[in-house]
N, C-alpha and C positions, 0 to 999 in steps of 0.2 A: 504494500500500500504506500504511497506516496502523499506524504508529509503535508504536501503545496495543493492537494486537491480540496475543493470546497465545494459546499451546496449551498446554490443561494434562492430562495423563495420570494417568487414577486407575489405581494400581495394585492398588487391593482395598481403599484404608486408611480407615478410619472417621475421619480427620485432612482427608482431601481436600475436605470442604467449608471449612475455615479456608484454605485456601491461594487458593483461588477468592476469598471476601471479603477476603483482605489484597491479592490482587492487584486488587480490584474499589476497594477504600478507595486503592489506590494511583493509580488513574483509567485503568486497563487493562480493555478489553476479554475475556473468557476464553472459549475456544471449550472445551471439554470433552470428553474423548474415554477410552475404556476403554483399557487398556493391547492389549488386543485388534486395536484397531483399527488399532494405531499404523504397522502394516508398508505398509498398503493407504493410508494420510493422504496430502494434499497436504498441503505444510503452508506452502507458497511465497506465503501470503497473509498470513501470521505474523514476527513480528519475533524471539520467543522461544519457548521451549519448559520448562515447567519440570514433572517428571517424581514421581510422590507417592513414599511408603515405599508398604508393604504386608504383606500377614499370608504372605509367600512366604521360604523358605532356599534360597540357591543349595546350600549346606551339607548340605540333607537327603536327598538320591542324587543319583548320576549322572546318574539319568533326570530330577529334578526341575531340575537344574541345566542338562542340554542345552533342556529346554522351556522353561525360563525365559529362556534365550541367543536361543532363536527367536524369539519373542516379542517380543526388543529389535533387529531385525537392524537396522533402522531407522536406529540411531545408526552403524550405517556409513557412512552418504550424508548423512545429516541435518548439515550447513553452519551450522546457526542458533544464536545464544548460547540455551545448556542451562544449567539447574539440577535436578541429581538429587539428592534426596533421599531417605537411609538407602538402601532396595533401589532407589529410581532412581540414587543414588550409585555403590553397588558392579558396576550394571549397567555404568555407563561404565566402571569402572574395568576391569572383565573383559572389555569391548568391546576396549580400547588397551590389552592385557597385563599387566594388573592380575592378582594373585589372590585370593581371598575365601576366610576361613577361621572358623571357630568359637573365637568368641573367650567372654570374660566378661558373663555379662547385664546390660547399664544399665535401668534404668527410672525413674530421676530424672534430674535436671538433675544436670551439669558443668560445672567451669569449664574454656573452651575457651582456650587458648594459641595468639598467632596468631604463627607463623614466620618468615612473608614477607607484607609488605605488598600489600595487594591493593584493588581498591576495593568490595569486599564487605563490608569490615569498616569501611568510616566511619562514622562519628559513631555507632559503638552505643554504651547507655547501660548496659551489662554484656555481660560475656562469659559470662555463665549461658546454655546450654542445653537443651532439654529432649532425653534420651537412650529410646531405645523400642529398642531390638538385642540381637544376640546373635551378630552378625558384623561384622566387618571386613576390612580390604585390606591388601595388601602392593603399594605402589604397583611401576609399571616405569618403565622411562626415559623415558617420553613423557611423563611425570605430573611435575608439579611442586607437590609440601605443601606448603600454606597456614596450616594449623592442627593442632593436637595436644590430647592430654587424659593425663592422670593414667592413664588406661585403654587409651585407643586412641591409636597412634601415627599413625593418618591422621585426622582430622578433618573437614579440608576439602581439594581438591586444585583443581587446572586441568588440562587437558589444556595439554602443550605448544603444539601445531602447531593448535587448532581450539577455537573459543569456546565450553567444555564446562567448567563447573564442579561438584565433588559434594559436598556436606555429611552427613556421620555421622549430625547429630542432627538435630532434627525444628523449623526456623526459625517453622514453623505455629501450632506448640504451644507458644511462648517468651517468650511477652507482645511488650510494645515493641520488645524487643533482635531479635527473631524478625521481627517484621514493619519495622521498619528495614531490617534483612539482605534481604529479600525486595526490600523497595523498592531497596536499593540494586543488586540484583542486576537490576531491569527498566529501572533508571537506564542503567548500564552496558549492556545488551544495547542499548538507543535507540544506543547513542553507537558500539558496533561495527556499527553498520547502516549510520553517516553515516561512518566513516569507511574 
């Protein structure tokens, strides 16, 4: 299996071709796949998984939130270092007892406050984000926050028990700071492979 190979999930977002060239600038492989397809993937040829936003509210019914829950069962079994971003985010979160609620609309950048030390957040050269939502989480006990905002109280998280990270804001759309975080995020999945 090869180190450099990645799966990346478009969730709908007109943003998902940035996260394929920062993964690609980063010397990663990217396999491509619609959020669709993600239940039926192998994906045991892949080192990471890093999961888009998209134009979806778990928020907007009941019916729209149990399809959108189907659609991710995947991250039940799925063993592999994740990164979810915006609605790949709150998908984990609501996967491991998270809840998702209608919050304050962002649509610029934030400055992100990091909580707990992680290595996601090395050497970036601003904690400026770019913000695109209108939900957020209420983490559960398996989650451990990473980051915060002036706005949203969960920013960044980990799952406890399983190499699953989520980000709020949008690392794609953030200049340097964005594609650093990203690199730093394929760094680290390399390293829970080998160890």
């Amino acid at each position: 299996m090869n180190s450099k190979n990645i799966v990346t999930i478009n969730c709908g977002s007109e943003k998902f071709p940035k996260i394929i060239s920062i993964a690609e600038h980063h010397g990663y492989k990217t396999t491509s796949i619609n959020l669709q397809d993600a239940n039926q993937w192998d994906f045991s040829e892949s080192t990471a998984v890093i999961i888009s936003g998209g134009p979806h509210l778990f928020t907007e019914s009941p019916q729209k939130h149990d399809q959108l829950m189907q659609s991710f069962q995947f991250l039940k079994h799925l063993e592999l270092p994740t990164l979810g971003i915006c609605l790949g985010h709150q998908a984990i979160a609501l996967t491991f007892g998270g809840q998702v609620y209608r919050g304050e609309e962002r649509r610029i950048s934030d400055n992100i406050t990091i909580i707990a030390p992680h290595p996601l957040f090395t050497s970036l050269p601003s904690n400026q984000f770019s913000e695109d939502h209108c939900e957020g989480i209420h983490p559960s006990d398996s989650m451990h926050v990473l980051a915060q905002s002036d706005h949203y109280s969960v920013e960044a998280f980990q799952i406890t028990d399983r190499p699953f990270l989520g980000v709020q804001f949008h690392p794609e759309t953030s200049g340097e700071q964005g594609s650093q975080l990203m690199g730093n995020f394929l760094l680290w999945a390399e390293q829970q492979a080998i160890t």
